[in-house]
N, CA and C atoms as an extended XYZ file, in Angstrom:
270
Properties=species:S:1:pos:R:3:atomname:S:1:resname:S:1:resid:I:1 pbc="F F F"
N         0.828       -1.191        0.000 N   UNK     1
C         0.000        0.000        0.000 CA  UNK     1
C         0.862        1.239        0.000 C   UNK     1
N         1.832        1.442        0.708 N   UNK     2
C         2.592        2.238        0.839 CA  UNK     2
C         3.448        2.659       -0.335 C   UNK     2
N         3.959        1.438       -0.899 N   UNK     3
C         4.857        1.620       -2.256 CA  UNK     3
C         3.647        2.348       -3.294 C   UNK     3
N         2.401        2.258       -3.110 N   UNK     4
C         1.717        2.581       -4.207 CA  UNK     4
C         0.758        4.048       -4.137 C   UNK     4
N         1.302        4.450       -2.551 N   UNK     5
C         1.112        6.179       -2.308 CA  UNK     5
C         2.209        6.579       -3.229 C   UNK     5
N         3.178        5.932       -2.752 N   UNK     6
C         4.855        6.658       -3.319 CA  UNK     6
C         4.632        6.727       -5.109 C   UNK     6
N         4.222        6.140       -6.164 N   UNK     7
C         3.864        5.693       -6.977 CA  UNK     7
C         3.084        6.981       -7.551 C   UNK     7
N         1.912        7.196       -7.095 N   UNK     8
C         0.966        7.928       -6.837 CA  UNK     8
C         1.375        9.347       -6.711 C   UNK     8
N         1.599        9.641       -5.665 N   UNK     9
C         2.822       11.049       -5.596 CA  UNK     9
C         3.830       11.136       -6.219 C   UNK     9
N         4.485        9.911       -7.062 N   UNK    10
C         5.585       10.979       -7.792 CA  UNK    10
C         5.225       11.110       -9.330 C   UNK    10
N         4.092       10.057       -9.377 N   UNK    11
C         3.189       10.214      -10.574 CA  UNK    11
C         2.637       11.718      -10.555 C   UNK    11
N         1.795       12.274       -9.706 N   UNK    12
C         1.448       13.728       -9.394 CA  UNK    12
C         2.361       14.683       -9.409 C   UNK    12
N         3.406       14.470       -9.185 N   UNK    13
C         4.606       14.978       -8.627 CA  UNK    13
C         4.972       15.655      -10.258 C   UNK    13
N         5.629       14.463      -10.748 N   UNK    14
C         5.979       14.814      -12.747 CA  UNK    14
C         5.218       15.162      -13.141 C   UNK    14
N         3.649       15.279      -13.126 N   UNK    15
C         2.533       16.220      -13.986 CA  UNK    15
C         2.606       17.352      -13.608 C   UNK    15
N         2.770       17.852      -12.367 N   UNK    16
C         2.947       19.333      -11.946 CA  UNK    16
C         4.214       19.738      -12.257 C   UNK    16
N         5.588       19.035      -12.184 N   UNK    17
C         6.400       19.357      -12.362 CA  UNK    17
C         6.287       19.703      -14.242 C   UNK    17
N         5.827       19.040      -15.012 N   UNK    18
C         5.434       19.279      -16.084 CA  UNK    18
C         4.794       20.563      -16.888 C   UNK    18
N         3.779       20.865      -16.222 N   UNK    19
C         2.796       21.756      -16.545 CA  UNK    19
C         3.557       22.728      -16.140 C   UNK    19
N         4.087       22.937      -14.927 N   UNK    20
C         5.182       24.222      -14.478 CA  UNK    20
C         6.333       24.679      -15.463 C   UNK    20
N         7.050       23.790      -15.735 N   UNK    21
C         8.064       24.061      -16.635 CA  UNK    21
C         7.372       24.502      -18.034 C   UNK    21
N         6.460       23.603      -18.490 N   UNK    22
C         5.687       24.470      -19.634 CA  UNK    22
C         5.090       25.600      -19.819 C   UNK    22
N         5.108       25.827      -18.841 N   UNK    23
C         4.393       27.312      -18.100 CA  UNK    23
C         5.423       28.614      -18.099 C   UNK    23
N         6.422       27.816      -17.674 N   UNK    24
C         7.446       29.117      -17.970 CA  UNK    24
C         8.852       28.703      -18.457 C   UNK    24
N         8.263       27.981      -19.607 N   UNK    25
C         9.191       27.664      -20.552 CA  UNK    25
C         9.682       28.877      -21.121 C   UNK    25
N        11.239       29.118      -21.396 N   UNK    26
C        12.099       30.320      -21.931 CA  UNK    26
C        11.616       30.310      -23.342 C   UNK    26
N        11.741       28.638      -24.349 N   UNK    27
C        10.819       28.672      -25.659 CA  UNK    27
C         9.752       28.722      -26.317 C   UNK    27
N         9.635       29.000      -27.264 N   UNK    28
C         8.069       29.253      -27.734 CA  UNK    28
C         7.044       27.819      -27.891 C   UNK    28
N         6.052       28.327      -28.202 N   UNK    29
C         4.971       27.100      -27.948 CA  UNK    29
C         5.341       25.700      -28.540 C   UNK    29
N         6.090       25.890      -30.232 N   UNK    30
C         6.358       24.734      -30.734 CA  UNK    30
C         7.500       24.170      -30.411 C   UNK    30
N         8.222       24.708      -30.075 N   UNK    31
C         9.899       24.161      -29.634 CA  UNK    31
C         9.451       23.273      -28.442 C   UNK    31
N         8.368       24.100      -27.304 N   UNK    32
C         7.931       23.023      -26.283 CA  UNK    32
C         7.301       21.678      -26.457 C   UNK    32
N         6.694       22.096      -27.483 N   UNK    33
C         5.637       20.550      -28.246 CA  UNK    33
C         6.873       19.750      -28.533 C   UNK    33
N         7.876       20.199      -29.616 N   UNK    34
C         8.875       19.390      -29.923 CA  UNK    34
C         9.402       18.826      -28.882 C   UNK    34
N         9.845       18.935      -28.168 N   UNK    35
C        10.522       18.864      -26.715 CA  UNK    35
C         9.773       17.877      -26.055 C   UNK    35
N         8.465       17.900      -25.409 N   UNK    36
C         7.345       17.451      -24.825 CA  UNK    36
C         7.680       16.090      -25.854 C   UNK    36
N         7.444       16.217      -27.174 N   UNK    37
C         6.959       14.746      -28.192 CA  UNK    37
C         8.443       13.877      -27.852 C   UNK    37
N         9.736       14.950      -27.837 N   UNK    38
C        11.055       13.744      -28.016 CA  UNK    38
C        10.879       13.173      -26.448 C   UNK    38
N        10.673       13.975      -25.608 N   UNK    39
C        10.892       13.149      -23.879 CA  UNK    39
C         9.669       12.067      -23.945 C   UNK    39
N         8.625       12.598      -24.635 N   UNK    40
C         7.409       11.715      -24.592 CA  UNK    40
C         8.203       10.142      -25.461 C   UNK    40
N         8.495       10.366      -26.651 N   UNK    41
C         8.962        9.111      -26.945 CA  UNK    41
C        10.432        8.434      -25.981 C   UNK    41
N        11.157        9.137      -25.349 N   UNK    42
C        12.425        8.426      -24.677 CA  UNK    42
C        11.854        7.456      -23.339 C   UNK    42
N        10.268        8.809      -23.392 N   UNK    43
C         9.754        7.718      -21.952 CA  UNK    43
C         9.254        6.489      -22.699 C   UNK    43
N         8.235        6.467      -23.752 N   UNK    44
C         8.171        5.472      -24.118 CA  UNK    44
C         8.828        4.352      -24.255 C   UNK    44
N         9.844        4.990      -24.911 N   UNK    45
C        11.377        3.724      -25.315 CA  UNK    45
C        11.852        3.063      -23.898 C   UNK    45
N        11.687        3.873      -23.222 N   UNK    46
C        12.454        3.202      -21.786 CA  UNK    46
C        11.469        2.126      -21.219 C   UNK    46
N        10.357        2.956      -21.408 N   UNK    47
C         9.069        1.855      -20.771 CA  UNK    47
C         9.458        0.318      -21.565 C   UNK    47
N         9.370        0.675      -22.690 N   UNK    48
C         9.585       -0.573      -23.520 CA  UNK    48
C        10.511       -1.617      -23.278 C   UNK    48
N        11.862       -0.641      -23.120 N   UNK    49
C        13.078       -1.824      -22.820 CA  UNK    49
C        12.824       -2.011      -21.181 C   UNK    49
N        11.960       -1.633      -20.530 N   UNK    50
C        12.146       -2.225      -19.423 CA  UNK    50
C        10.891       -3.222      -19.649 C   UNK    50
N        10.381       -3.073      -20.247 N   UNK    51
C         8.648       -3.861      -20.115 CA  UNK    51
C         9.924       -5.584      -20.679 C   UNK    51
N        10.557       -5.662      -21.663 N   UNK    52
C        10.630       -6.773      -22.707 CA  UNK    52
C        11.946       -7.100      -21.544 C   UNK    52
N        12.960       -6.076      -21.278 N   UNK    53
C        13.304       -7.191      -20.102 CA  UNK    53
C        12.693       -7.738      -18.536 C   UNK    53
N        11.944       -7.163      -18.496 N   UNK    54
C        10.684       -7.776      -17.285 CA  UNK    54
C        10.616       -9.176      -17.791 C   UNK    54
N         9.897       -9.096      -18.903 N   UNK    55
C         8.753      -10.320      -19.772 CA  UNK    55
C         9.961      -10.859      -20.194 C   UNK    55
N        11.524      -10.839      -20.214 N   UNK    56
C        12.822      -11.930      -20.607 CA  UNK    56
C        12.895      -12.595      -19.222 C   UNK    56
N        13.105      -11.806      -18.172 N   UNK    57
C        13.359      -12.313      -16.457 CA  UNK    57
C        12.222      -13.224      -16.383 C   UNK    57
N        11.016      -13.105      -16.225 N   UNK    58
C         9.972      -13.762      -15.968 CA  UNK    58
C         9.984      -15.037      -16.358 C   UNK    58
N         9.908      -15.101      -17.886 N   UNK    59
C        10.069      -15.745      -19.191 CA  UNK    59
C        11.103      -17.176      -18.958 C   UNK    59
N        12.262      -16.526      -17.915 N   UNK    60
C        13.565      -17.384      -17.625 CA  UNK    60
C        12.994      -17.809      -15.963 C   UNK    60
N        12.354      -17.435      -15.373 N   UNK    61
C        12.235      -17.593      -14.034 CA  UNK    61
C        10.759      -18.992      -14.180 C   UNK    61
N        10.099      -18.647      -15.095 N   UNK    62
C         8.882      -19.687      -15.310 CA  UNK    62
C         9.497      -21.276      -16.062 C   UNK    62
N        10.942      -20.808      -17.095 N   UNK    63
C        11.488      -21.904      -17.768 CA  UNK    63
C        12.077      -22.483      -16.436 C   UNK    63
N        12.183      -21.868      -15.465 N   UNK    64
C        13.166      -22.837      -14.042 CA  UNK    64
C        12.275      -23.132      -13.304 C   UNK    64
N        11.039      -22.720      -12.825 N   UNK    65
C        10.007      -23.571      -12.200 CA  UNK    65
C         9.500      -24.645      -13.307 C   UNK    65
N         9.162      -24.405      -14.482 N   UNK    66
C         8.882      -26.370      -15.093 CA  UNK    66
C        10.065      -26.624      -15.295 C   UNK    66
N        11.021      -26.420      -15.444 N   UNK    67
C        11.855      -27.801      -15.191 CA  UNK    67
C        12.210      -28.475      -13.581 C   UNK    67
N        12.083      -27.604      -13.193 N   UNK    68
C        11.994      -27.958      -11.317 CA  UNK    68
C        10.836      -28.794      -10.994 C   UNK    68
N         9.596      -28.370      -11.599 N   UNK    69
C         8.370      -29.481      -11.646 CA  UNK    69
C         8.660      -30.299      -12.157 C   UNK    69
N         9.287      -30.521      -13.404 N   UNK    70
C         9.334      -31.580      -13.785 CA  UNK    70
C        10.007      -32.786      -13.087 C   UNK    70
N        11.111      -31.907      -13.042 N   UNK    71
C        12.041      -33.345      -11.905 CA  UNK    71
C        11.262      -33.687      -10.726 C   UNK    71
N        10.791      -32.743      -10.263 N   UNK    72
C         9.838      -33.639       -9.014 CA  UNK    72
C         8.983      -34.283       -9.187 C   UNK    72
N         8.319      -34.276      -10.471 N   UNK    73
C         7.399      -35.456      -10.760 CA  UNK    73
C         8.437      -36.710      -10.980 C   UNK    73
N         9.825      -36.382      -11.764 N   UNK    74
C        10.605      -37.365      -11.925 CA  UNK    74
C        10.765      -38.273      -10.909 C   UNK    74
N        11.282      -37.215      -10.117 N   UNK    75
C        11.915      -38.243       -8.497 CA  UNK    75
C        10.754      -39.075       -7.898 C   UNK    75
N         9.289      -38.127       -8.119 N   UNK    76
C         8.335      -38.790       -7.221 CA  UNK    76
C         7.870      -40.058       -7.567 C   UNK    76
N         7.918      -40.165       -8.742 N   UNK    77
C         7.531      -41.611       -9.707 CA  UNK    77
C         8.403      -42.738       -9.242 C   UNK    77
N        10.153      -42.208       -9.491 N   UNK    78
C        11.085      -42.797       -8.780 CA  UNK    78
C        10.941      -43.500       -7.045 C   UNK    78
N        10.467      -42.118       -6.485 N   UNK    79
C        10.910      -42.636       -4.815 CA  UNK    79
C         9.065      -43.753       -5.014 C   UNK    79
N         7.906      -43.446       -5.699 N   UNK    80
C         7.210      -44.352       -5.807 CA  UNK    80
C         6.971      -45.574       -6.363 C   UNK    80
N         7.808      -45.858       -7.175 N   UNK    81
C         8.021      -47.248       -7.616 CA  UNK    81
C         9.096      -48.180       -6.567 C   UNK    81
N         9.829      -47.226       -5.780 N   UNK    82
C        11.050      -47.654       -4.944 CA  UNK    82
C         9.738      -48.197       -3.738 C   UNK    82
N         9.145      -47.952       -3.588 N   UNK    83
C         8.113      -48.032       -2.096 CA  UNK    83
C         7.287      -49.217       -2.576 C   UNK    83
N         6.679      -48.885       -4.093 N   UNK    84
C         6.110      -50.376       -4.220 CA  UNK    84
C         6.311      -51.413       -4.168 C   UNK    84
N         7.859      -51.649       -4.678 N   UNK    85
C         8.431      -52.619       -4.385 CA  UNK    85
C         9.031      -53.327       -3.632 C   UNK    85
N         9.455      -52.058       -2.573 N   UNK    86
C         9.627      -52.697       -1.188 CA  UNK    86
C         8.339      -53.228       -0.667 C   UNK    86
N         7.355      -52.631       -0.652 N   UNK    87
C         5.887      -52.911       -0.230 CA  UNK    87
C         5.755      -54.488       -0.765 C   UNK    87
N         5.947      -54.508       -1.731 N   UNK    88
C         5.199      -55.890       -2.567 CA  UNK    88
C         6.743      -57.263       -2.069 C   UNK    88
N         7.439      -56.809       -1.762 N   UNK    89
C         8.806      -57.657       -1.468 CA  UNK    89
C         8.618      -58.175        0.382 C   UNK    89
N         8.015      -57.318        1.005 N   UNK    90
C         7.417      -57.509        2.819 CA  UNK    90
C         6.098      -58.475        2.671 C   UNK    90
Protein backbone atom coordinates (compact mmCIF):
# COMPACT_ATOMS: atom_id res chain seq x y z
CA UNK A 1 0.00 0.00 0.00
CA UNK A 2 2.59 2.24 0.84
CA UNK A 3 4.86 1.62 -2.26
CA UNK A 4 1.72 2.58 -4.21
CA UNK A 5 1.11 6.18 -2.31
CA UNK A 6 4.85 6.66 -3.32
CA UNK A 7 3.86 5.69 -6.98
CA UNK A 8 0.97 7.93 -6.84
CA UNK A 9 2.82 11.05 -5.60
CA UNK A 10 5.58 10.98 -7.79
CA UNK A 11 3.19 10.21 -10.57
CA UNK A 12 1.45 13.73 -9.39
CA UNK A 13 4.61 14.98 -8.63
CA UNK A 14 5.98 14.81 -12.75
CA UNK A 15 2.53 16.22 -13.99
CA UNK A 16 2.95 19.33 -11.95
CA UNK A 17 6.40 19.36 -12.36
CA UNK A 18 5.43 19.28 -16.08
CA UNK A 19 2.80 21.76 -16.55
CA UNK A 20 5.18 24.22 -14.48
CA UNK A 21 8.06 24.06 -16.64
CA UNK A 22 5.69 24.47 -19.63
CA UNK A 23 4.39 27.31 -18.10
CA UNK A 24 7.45 29.12 -17.97
CA UNK A 25 9.19 27.66 -20.55
CA UNK A 26 12.10 30.32 -21.93
CA UNK A 27 10.82 28.67 -25.66
CA UNK A 28 8.07 29.25 -27.73
CA UNK A 29 4.97 27.10 -27.95
CA UNK A 30 6.36 24.73 -30.73
CA UNK A 31 9.90 24.16 -29.63
CA UNK A 32 7.93 23.02 -26.28
CA UNK A 33 5.64 20.55 -28.25
CA UNK A 34 8.88 19.39 -29.92
CA UNK A 35 10.52 18.86 -26.71
CA UNK A 36 7.34 17.45 -24.82
CA UNK A 37 6.96 14.75 -28.19
CA UNK A 38 11.05 13.74 -28.02
CA UNK A 39 10.89 13.15 -23.88
CA UNK A 40 7.41 11.71 -24.59
CA UNK A 41 8.96 9.11 -26.94
CA UNK A 42 12.42 8.43 -24.68
CA UNK A 43 9.75 7.72 -21.95
CA UNK A 44 8.17 5.47 -24.12
CA UNK A 45 11.38 3.72 -25.31
CA UNK A 46 12.45 3.20 -21.79
CA UNK A 47 9.07 1.85 -20.77
CA UNK A 48 9.59 -0.57 -23.52
CA UNK A 49 13.08 -1.82 -22.82
CA UNK A 50 12.15 -2.23 -19.42
CA UNK A 51 8.65 -3.86 -20.12
CA UNK A 52 10.63 -6.77 -22.71
CA UNK A 53 13.30 -7.19 -20.10
CA UNK A 54 10.68 -7.78 -17.28
CA UNK A 55 8.75 -10.32 -19.77
CA UNK A 56 12.82 -11.93 -20.61
CA UNK A 57 13.36 -12.31 -16.46
CA UNK A 58 9.97 -13.76 -15.97
CA UNK A 59 10.07 -15.75 -19.19
CA UNK A 60 13.57 -17.38 -17.63
CA UNK A 61 12.24 -17.59 -14.03
CA UNK A 62 8.88 -19.69 -15.31
CA UNK A 63 11.49 -21.90 -17.77
CA UNK A 64 13.17 -22.84 -14.04
CA UNK A 65 10.01 -23.57 -12.20
CA UNK A 66 8.88 -26.37 -15.09
CA UNK A 67 11.85 -27.80 -15.19
CA UNK A 68 11.99 -27.96 -11.32
CA UNK A 69 8.37 -29.48 -11.65
CA UNK A 70 9.33 -31.58 -13.79
CA UNK A 71 12.04 -33.35 -11.91
CA UNK A 72 9.84 -33.64 -9.01
CA UNK A 73 7.40 -35.46 -10.76
CA UNK A 74 10.61 -37.36 -11.93
CA UNK A 75 11.91 -38.24 -8.50
CA UNK A 76 8.34 -38.79 -7.22
CA UNK A 77 7.53 -41.61 -9.71
CA UNK A 78 11.08 -42.80 -8.78
CA UNK A 79 10.91 -42.64 -4.82
CA UNK A 80 7.21 -44.35 -5.81
CA UNK A 81 8.02 -47.25 -7.62
CA UNK A 82 11.05 -47.65 -4.94
CA UNK A 83 8.11 -48.03 -2.10
CA UNK A 84 6.11 -50.38 -4.22
CA UNK A 85 8.43 -52.62 -4.39
CA UNK A 86 9.63 -52.70 -1.19
CA UNK A 87 5.89 -52.91 -0.23
CA UNK A 88 5.20 -55.89 -2.57
CA UNK A 89 8.81 -57.66 -1.47
CA UNK A 90 7.42 -57.51 2.82
Amino acid sequence: MAESRFWEGFLIGGLVGLAAGLLFAPQSGAESRRLVMEKGREVADAAARGYQSTAARVGEAARTVREAVSRGREVAVEVTSELTEQAEQN
